[in-house]
Structures are given as structure tokens and as C-alpha cells.
N, C-alpha and C positions, 0 to 999 in steps of 0.2 A: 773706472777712469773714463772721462767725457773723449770722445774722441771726435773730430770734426773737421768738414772739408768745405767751401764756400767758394764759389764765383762771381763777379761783379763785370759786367761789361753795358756799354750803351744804356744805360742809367736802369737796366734789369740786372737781378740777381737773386739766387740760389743759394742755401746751405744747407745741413744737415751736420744732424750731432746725436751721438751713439752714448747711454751710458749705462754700466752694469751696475751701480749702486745697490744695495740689498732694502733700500727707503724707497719706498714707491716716489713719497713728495721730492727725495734730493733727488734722484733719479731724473724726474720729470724736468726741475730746473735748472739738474747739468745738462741732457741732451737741447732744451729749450736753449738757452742761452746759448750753447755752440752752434745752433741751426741759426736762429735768426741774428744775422752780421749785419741786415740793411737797416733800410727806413719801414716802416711799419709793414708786414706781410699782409699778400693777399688773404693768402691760404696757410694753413701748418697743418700737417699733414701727423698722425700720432701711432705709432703702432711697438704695442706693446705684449709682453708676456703675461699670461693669467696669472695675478699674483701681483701685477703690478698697473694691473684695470682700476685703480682706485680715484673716487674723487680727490684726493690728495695730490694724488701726482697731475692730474690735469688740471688744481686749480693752481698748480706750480708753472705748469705752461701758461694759464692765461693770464696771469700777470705780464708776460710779456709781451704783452700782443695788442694789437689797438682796436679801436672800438668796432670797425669794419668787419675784423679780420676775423674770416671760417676757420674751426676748427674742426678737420674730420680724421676717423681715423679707427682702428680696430685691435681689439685683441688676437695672435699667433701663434704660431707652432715654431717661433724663434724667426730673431732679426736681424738683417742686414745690412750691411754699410760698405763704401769703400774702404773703413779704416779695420773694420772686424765683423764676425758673427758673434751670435748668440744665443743662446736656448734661453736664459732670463734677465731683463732689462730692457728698457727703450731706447727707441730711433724715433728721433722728429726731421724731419723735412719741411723747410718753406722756401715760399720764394714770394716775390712783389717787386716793385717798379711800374716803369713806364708799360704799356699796351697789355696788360693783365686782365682778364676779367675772371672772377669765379660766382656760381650762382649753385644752390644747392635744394635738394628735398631730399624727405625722407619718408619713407615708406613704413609702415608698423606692420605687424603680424601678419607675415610676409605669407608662410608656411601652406597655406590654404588657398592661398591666390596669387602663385609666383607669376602670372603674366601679368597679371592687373600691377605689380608690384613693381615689377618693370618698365610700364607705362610710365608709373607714377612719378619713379626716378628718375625718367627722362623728361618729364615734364620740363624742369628746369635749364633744357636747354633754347625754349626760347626767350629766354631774361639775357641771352648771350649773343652781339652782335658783334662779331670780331673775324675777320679773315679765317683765322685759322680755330678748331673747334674740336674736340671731344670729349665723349663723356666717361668718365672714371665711374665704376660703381665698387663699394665695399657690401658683403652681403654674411648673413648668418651663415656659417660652412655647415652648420646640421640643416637647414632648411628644405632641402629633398633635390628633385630635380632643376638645376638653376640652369637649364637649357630656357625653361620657360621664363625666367627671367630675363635671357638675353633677345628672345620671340619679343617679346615686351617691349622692351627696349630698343629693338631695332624699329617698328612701328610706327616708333617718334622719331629716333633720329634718320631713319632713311641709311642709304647706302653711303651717303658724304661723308659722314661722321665716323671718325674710330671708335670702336668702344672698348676699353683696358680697364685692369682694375684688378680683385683677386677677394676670396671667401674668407671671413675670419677664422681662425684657428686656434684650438687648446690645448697643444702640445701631445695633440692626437689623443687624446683621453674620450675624443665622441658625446662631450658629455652636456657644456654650453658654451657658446663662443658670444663675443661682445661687443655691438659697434658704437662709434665716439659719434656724436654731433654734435655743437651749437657754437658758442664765440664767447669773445671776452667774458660777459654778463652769466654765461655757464655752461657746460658741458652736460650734458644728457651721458651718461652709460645705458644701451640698449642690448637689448636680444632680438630675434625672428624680428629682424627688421634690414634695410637697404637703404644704404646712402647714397643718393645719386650727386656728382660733383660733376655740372658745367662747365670746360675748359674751357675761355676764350682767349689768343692770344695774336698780339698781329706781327709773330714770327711762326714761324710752320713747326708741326709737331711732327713725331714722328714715335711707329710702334713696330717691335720686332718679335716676333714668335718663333721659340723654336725649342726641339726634347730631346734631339740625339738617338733616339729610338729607330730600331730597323724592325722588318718581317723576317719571322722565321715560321718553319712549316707551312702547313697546308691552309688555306682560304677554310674558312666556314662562314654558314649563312645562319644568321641570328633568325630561324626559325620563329622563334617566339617570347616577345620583351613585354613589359610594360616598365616605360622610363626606365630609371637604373637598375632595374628587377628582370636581370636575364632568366625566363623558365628552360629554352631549350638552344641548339647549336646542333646543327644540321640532323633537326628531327629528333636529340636526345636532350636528356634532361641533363641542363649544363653546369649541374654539379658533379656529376659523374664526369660527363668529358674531361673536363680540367681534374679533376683527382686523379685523372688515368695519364693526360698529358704531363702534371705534375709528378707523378710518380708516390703520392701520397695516398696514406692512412685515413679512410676516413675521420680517425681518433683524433687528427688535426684538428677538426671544428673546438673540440672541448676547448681547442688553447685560442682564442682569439687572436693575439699578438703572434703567437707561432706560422698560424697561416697568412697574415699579411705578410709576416719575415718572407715566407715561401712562394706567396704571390707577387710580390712588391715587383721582385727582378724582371717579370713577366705579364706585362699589362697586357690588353688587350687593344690593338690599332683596327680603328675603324676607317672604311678606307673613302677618302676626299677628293674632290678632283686637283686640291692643294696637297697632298699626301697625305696621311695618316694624323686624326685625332685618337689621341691616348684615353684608357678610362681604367683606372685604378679598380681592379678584382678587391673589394673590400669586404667583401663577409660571405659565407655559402651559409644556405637555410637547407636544414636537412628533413623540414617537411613537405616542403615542395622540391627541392631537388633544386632549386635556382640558386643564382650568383646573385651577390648584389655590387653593383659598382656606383660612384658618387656622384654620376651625371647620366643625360639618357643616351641607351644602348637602343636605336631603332630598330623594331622590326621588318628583316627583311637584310637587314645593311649587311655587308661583306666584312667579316672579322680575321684577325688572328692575332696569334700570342707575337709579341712582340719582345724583341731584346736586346739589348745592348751592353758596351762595356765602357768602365771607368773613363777611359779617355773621351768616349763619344760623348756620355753622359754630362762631363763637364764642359767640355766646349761648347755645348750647346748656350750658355750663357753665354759666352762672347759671341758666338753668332747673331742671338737675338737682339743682342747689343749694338752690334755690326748693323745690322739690318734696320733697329729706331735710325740711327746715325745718317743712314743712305737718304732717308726721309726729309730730311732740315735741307735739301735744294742748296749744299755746298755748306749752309753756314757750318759755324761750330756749337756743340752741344751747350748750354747753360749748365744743366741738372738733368737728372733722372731719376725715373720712379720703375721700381723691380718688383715684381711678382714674383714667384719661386716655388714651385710646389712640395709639399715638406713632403709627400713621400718619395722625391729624389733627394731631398737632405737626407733621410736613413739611408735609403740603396747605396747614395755616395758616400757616405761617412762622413769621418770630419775631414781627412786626409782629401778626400775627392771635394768637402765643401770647400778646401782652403784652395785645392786646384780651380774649383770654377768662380771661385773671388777673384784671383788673380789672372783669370780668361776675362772676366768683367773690367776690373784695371786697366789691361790691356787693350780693350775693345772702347774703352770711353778712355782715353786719358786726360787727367787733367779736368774729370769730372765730377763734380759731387755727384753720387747716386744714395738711396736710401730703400729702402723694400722691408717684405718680408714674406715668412713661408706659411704658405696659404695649404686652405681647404677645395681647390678649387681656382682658377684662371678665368678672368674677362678677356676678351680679345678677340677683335676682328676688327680687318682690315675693307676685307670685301667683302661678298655676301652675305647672308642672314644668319653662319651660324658663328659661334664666336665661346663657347664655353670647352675649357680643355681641364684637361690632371697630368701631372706628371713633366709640368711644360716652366719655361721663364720664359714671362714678357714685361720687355720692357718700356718703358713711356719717355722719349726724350722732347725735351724742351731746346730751343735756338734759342 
């Protein structure tokens, strides 16, 4: 069932539309049609479940869209809406009107040169002359360390600029994920590639980060990393440490999904001078004795296990919500676009996703939002670093 929520004010406007259909094509042309309520979109935004990544279903979207109008957007690890979630079917989001700009590139075969990748996607932010400005990136979620994707990308845009956005995802399988480009005339389906999308608008944007995560135990010093490839933790080899802090069997390794289960609750916070970035413990290698986690773990940085509960864990969306909101200088929201890291959709369950829907509700009301649960977080506000896990951010529009 199409489910959809739309705003109109001062000749801009936003919507989005949700639909579970088991037809990729009908799927595409019920959430399309509930999304776009206006005059022709700038932008539509497409993010869908593996399974429903089909040429079919996007040339069901671009039938409705005009000759301008971008299409970007990625395969997940399940999607979100103000009206529902969902592990399989899509969410479109657009918006268009008066003071709009969107400008886009795309990056190929990212894998091997994620800073030059970064650059590249940011390139198209100067095609964007508009008050207000950020750049959205969509990126491969298996691509390696996309810390150097956002090195990249900050380069170009400078410290002015927000950068948000989120990794595509495959319903955690690790396996391939898949990003959307092109317009009316067609859609690209890609892999090991990055979409960069030029925000320009001449009402103010606004982005809010935030995971609900605390420290527990004692400080350790990442002795010895390379990127998301932890070897040791104060001096020992950091697959032992956490087997021992875990209270685990080695024999866990044999099960892959068993020790994520076991790690998920207990990521690791690296310590900010904005507090704690999150990095999902995603696999131990038991010839070198390392962790590996999905983004880069510096050598040298200050760590520890990190934890939290059900409550904190869902509020943290309406926080970050709260926090895009603070941003828009009084106005009111238009729309918003949600990041969400799927491996807080496991820890929470469904019971905890439906709790942090409804902190989301509450924190925008009266909004369209649309998202989905990534491999991976864009985001930053201030300085140069800007890649998290475990985190929602949100992108709101005046």
C-alpha cells in the first residue's frame, strides 16, 4: 500500500511516498506518484530494497518526472517514511519549486581511489550558486574506508558546506550494493561508484547527527590500525581484547552473523572533541588477531566499548531531527531526508524501529521525511571529519 505525506508552502514543495508492492515496476509508480504532488521536481530522490533495484521500477519513476529533473538514489538495508518502515519496497522523495537548484556527478570505480572519488563528487558544487548549499553523497557500502571519501570531499567544499548523505546497503548480506543516476531519458543502475548531489537553495538547510551511545569501561589506545583494520588495543592484538571483554568463544568467528549479533550492542566510540564517533566491530580475522570495522579506526585515537539502551538508542532520531530543525534560522521544515544506520535497526528491533519512527514524528511534525538504513553515515557540520555507523542524520529543508 502507497503510503505518502506532502508539503506546499511559498510556491516550494516536498513529498514522498512509500510502497511495499512485490512488482518492482508497480512499486516504483506507486511510491512515484505519491511523492511528486507539485509542478515538475527538481530532484527525486529513489531508495529501494535489493530485489526491487530493477530497471523496471525506475523507468516507472521516470515517467513522471520532466525533462530537467535528477534522478538519484540507492539500493538498502530497508526504508523509511514518516508513514511506515520496511525491510522490502520503495521510498521516493522529491521536492521542486521556486529557489531550488540541484547539480550532480558521479564517480565510477570508486574502491581504489576513495579520495580522488570524493573530489570528484564534490566537483559539482560549483554549478551551485545559491545562499544556502550542501552536498548529499550516496556511496557503494562495500567500498572500504569512506573516511577518505569525505578527506575528498571536504577539499572542495571547504568548512561552509554540510556534507550528509549515507552508504548503500543489501540488507546486510556484504555482498553488492547499488547506486541510482540519470533523468527522465534513464537511469544508470551502478556499483563501486558515488553520487555526489549539489544542494542549492535560497532558504537555509539544516543537519542533525546524533546515536544515543555512552562509554562504558576503561579508555584504550588503538595502538595499531590501518583504516577500518584494528591490529592491536593497548599493545595486544585486538581480537583477543574484545573476545575477552565480550566474554566469547573463539568458535564465534565460524558463525559470522552470530558475532555481529554479539558485537552489534557494543561498538566501539572513538573519542571527538564533539563527543564520540561510533564504528561498528564488523568481522575478527583470526590470522592476524585484528577487528575489522566499516570506517577508519586511527592509529593512536582513544577508544572504548560503547553501550547503550533501547530508550537512548531510539531517541537518538528525534534528536537529530530536533537538531536539522534548530538549523532553518526559525523557519518551518518543508521535507527531510533521514540516514539511519541498519545496524541500529537490528540492536533496536522492530519494536525499538517503531519507537524511533515515532521520536522522528514527533521531532518534525507535520513533515514529510523519507530515508533509509544505510551502510555507513555522511555527515558533518564542522570540521573535516564527517563519516559515522551506528548514527541518524538528518537533512532538513525550510
Amino acid at each position: 500500500m502507497d503510503r505518502s505525506v506532502s508539503t506546499h508552502r511559498d510556491g516550494r514543495w516536498f513529498g514522498t511516498g512509500h510502497s511495499t508492492l512485490t512488482d518492482p515496476g508497480a512499486a516504483g509508480a506507486e511510491a512515484a506518484a505519491a511523492a511528486i504532488t507539485g509542478n515538475d521536481p527538481v530532484v527525486v530522490f529513489v531508495f529501494c530494497s535489493v530485489g526491487h533495484h530493477t530497471a523496471e521500477m525506475l523507468d516507472a519513476v521516470r515517467e513522471r518526472v520532466a525533462a530537467d529533473t535528477v534522478i538519484v538514489g540507492c539500493s538498502t538495508s530497508g526504508q523509511l517514511s514518516g508513514g511506515a518502515t520496511s525491510k522490502d519496497g520503495v521510498v521516493v522523495a522529491a521536492w521542486g519549486g521556486t529557489g531550488f537548484a540541484v547539480r550532480t556527478h558521479v564517480s565510477r570505480d570508486i574502491s581504489n581511489r576513495l579520495r580522488d572519488s570524493g573530489v570528484e563528487a564534490a566537483s559539482c558544487l560549483g554549478a551551485v550558486d545559491h545562499p544556502h548549499r550542501a552536498l548529499l553523497m550516496l556511496g557503494d557500502g562495500l567500498a572500504g574506508n569512506h573516511h577518505e571519501i569525505v578527506r575528498g570531499a571536504f577539499s572542495v567544499a571547504g568548512a561552509a558546506v554540510p556534507l550528509v548523505g549515507g552508504c548503500a546497503g543489501d540488507q546486510l548480506t556484504f555482498t553488492r550494493t547499488y547506486q541510482f543516476h540519470g533523468g527522465r531519458d534513464g537511469v544508470e543502475i551502478l556499483s563501486d561508484a558515488l553520487v555526489g548531489v549539489a544542494i542549492g537553495s535560497d532558504a537555509p538547510l539544516g543537519v542533525g547527527i546524533a546515536h544515543g551511545w555512552r562509554k562504558t569501561g576503561s579508555a584504550m589506545i588503538v595502538t595499531r590500525s590501518r583504516g577500518g583494520r584494528v591490529h592491536e588495543l593497548d599493545g595486544e592484538p585486538a581480537l583477543d581484547v574484545l573476545l575477552r571483554l565480550f566474554g566469547l568463544e573463539e568458535s564465534i568467528l565460524d558463525d559470522p552473523d552470530a558475532f555481529r549479533q554479539a558485537t552489534f550492542p557494543h561498538p566501539l566510540g572513538l573519542s571527538r572533541r564533539s563527543g564520540e564517533d561510533i564504528r561498528v566491530i564488523h568481522d575478527g580475522d583470526r590470522s592476524d588477531r585484528s577487528v575489522i570495522c566499516l570506517a577508519d579506526v586511527p592509529e593512536g585515537a582513544l577508544a572504548w566499548l560503547m553501550e547503550t539502551d533501547p530508550g537512548a538508542l531510539a531517541a537518538a532520531a528525534g534528536q537529530s531531527g530536533r537538531q536539522a530543525l534548530d538549523m532553518l534560522a526559525g523557519r518551518s521544515a518543508l521535507g527531510s531526508l533521514v540516514f539511519d544506520c541498519s545496524a541500529r535497526r537490528v540492536t533496536l528491533g522492530e519494536d525499538g524501529v517503531g519507537r524511533e519512527r515515532d521520536g522522528l514524528l514527533e521531532a518534525l511534525p507535520d513533515v514529510p521525511f523519507a530515508g533509509f538504513y544505510t551502510n555507513g553515515e555522511f555527515a558533518r557540520v564542522r570540521g573535516a571529519l564527517g563519516m559515522h555507523h551506528f548514527t541518524v542524520v538528518t537533512l532538513a529543508l525550510a
